[in-house]
N, C-alpha and C positions, 0 to 999 in steps of 0.2 A: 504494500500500500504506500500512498504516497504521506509523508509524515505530517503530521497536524502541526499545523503553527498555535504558540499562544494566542487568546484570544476566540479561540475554539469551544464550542460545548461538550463534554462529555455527561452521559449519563447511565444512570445505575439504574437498575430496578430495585427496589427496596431503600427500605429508610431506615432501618438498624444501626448498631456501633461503628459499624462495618465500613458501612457506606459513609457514614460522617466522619470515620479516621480517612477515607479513600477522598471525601471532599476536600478536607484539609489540603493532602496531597495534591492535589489537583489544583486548588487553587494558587499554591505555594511556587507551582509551574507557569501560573497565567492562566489556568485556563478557565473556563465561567464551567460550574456544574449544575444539571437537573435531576429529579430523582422523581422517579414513579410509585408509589406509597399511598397504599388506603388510610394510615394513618395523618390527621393531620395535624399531631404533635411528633411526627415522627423525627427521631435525633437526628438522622441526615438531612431531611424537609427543614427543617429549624435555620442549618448553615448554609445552605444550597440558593444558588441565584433564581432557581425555579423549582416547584414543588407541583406536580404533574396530583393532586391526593383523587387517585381514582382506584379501581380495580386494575390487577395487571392486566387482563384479559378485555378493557372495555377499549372499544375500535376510536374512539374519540382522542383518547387519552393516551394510545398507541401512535395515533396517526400525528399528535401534537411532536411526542418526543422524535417522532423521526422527523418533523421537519424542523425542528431547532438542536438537533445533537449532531454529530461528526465522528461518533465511536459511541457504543452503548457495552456496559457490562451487568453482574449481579453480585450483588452480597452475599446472598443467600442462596442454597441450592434447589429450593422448594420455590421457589417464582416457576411458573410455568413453564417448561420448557416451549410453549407455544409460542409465548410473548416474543423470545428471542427470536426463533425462527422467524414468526411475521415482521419483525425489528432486522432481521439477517438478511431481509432479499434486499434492501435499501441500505442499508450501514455496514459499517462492520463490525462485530460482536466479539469481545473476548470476556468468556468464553463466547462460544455456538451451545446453540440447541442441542445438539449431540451431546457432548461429551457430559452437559448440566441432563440431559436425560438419563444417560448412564448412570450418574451420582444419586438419581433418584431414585433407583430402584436397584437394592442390595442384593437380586437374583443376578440380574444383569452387569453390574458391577463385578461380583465375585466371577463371573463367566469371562469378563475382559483380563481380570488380574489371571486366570487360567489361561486365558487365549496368549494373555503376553508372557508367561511364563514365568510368572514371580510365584514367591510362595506363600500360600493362602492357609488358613484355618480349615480342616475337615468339616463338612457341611453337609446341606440336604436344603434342597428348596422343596415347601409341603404346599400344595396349590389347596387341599380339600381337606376334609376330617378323615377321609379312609386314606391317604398318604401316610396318617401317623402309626398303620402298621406295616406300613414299609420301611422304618426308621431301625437302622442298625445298633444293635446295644453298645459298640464301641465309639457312638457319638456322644455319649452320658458318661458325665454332666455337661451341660450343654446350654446356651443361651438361644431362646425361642426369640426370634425379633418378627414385627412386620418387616417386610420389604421396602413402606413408603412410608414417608412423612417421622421416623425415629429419629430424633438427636437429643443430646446434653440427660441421656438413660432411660428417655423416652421411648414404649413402643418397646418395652422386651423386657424378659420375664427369663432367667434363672430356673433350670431346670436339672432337678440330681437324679432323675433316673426314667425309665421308660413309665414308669406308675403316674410319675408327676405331671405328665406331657400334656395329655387331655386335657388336665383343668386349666395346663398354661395355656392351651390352645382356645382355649373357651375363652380367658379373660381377654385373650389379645381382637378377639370376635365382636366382643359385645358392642361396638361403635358401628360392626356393621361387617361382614365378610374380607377379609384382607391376607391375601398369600404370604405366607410367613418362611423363614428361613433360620433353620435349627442348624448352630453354629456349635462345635466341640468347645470345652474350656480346655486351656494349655495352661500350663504352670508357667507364668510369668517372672521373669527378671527384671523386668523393664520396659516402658514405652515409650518410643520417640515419635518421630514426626521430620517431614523436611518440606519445607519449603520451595517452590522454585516457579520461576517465572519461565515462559517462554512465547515467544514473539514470534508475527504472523510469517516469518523467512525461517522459521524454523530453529533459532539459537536459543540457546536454554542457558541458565545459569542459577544457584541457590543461594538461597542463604544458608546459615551457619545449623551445623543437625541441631534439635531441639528434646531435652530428655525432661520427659512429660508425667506429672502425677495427676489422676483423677480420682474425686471421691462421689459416691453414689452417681457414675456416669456423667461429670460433668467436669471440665479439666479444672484443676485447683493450682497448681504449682509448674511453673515450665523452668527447667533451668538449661544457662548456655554459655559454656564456655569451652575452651582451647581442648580437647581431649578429655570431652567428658565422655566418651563412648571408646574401645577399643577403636585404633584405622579399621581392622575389617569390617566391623560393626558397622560401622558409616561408608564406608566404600559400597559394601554392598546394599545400604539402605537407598544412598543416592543412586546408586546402579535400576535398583527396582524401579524407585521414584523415575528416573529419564526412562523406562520403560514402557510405563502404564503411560507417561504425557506424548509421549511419542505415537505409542498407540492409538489414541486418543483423537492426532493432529491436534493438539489442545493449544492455543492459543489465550494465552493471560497469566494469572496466578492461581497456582495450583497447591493445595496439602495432602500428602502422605502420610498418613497414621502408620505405623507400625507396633507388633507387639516384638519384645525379644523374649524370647524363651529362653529355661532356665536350661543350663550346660549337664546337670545332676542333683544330686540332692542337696547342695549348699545352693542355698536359693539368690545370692549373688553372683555365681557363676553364669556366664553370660553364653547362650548357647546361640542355635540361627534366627535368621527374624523371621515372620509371616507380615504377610499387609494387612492389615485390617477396613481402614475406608481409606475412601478420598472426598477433599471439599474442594469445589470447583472454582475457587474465593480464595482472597486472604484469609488468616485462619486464626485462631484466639490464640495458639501458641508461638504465633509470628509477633506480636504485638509487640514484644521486647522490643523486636528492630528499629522501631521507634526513636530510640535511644541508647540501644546498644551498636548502633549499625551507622557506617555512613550514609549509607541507601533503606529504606524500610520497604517493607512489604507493600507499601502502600503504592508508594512513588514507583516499585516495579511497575504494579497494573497499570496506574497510568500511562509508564512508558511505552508497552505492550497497545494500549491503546490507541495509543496516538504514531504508535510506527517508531520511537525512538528508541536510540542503542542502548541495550541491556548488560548492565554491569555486575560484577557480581559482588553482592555486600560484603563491607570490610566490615570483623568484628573490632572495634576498639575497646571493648570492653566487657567484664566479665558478668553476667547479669542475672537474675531472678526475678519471674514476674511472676506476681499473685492474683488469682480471679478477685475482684469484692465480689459477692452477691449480696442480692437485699436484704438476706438474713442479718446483715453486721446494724441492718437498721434497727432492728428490733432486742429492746429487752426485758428479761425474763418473759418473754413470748407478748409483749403487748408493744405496740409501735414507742421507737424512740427519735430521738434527737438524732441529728446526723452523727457520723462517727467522728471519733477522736481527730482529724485533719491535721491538727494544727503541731499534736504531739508524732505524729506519723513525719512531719513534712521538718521537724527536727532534726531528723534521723540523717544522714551523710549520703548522698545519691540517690535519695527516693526522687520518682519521677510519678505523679498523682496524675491519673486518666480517668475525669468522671464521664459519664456519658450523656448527660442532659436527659435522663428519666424521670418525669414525673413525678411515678409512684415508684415504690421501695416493695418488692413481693419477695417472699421465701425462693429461693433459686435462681430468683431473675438476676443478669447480671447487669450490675448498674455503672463496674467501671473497671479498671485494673491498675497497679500497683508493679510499676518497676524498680528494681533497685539494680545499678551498677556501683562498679566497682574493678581495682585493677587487677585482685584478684577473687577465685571463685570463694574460695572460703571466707572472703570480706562480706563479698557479695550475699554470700547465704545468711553467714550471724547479722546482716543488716536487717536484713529480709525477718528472721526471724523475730529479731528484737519489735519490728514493725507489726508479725502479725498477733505477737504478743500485746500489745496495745490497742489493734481490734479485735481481739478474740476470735482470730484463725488458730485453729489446731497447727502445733508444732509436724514438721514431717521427718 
């Protein structure tokens, strides 16, 4: 494509964190951004030179952004993959409809991570209720998910043995008939993530690996620095990752989940990875970059966007970022005061990211919390000292 001058519009579908860390970026470059959002408090609508607050799907509201944008992306993996396409015969889209349809649907998904040949978790995609006596007893214990609409632990249910399946398969039903896909559990060591951008000529580059903690299905802790993973560990996570985007023809920015499994019975021993998902977006464990990075996640998409050369982020610094959720609002379970800020922002390399939410909900995530540092164990005891003062669990 021919490369976007400042002055240009980009725009996003959705109005999420996402989108309004990606306006920043954009506007940082020159360029004027729009966003398509039913919401009309929506955190990216808020910052954005236009706020399109329709349905993704309404032809009006469609027809608007394509004739005031010059490059369209998504935040989220759940916008329609429709929108894109009818946005894809006129613009150009990073992602496409493609590869945001694949992320939507974790049969299809697991079939491309097969097709490209990386390594995947032991599965079974169950279409119906009589599927579940087709189910091998060496897939248990095993995690029952839907296929559509699961993220942050949503949409799957924990299952120790063939007895238990049924009733997981009934809760996951009760919204209404939905193809589910019963996943093995592995004995984990560790979970990362990598990041990486790639642009519509086809050059790819990442950022720095990212080793991930999640609690009750919702990442909590990302930490990132110089060899915090074995080289083969990361060799071959980034190996997989350039696989599955290549696959793909994926154009923008791209997350790779990984689990690593454990080597033997010392449960630090670090053995091979499997993929787990992919987000078709910037991604909550990228946020660091923000701050730890000369180039951020953010500023890739845009570049990918607009047709410009892709660098690959220097880490400067050794970092830890922590989710908030709205839980830190509330205490002893009745709504509180905003959190401690002032004593957190004390603290030596804290970097405070709220997100212009409203309202403050159990889970919801309202902002994140980075901390750098020149080295990792500075990095961390900051970090800790920090979630010690909102009353984040030690990790």
């Amino acid at each position: 494509m021919t490369p976007l001058q400042p002055g240009a519009t980009l725009g996003v579908l959705g109005g999420g964190q996402l989108g309004r860390m990606w306006s920043h970026a954009a506007q940082a470059l020159g360029f004027r951004t729009a966003v398509l959002d039913p919401d009309a408090h929506s955190p990216a609508g808020l910052v954005s030179h236009v706020h399109v607050c329709a349905d993704y799907l309404d032809p009006e509201a469609l027809a608007q952004m394509a004739s005031q944008c010059q490059a369209i992306t998504t935040e989220f993996e759940n916008v329609p993959a429709e929108a894109l396409r009818q946005l894809g015969l006129t613009l150009p889209c990073a992602p496409g409809d493609q590869p945001v349809s694949v992320a939507q649907d974790r049969a299809r998904e697991k079939a491309h991570f097969v097709q490209c040949g990386v390594p995947v978790a032991p599965h079974q995609v169950l279409h119906t209720e009589a599927d579940l006596d087709s189910v091998p007893a060496h897939l248990l214990p095993g995690i029952l998910k839907t296929t559509r609409l699961g993220y942050d632990g949503k949409g799957q249910v924990r299952v120790a043995s063939l007895a238990e399946l049924p009733a997981a398969w009934a809760s996951l039903q009760s919204a209404g008939p939905t193809v589910c896909i019963l996943e093995k559990r592995l004995p984990l060591a560790a979970e990362c993530s990598v990041v990486l951008a790639r642009g519509f000529d086809g050059q790819m580059v990442h950022a720095p690996l990212q080793v991930n903690l999640h609690r009750d299905g919702i990442l909590a802790v990302t930490e990132v620095f110089e060899n915090a993973l074995p080289a083969q560990t990361e060799q071959q996570a980034l190996q997989a990752a350039f696989e599955v985007a290549r696959g793909l023809n994926y154009v923008g920015v791209l997350c790779v989940e990984f689990f690593v499994l454990q080597a033997g019975p010392e449960r630090d021993a670090l053995g091979p990875l499997v993929v787990n998902e992919i987000a078709p977006r910037p991604h909550n464990s990228g946020h660091h970059s923000i701050d730890s990075c000369d180039v951020s996640q953010f500023e890739l998409q845009v570049r990918c966007m607009a047709g410009w050369p892709l660098v690959t982020p220097r880490l400067h610094s050794a970092s830890v970022m922590l989710n908030l959720l709205g839980d830190l609002w509330f205490a002893n379970g009745a709504p509180s005061s905003e959190p401690p800020w002032a004593q957190v922002l004390a603290l030596p390399g804290v970097h405070l990211h709220l997100y212009g939410k409203t309202q403050a909900r159990r889970g919801r995530k309202m902002g994140h919390l980075t901390v750098t540092a020149a080295t990792p164990s500075v990095a961390r005891r900051v970090a800790l000292q920090a979630a010690a003062v909102l009353g984040i669990a030690a990790w």
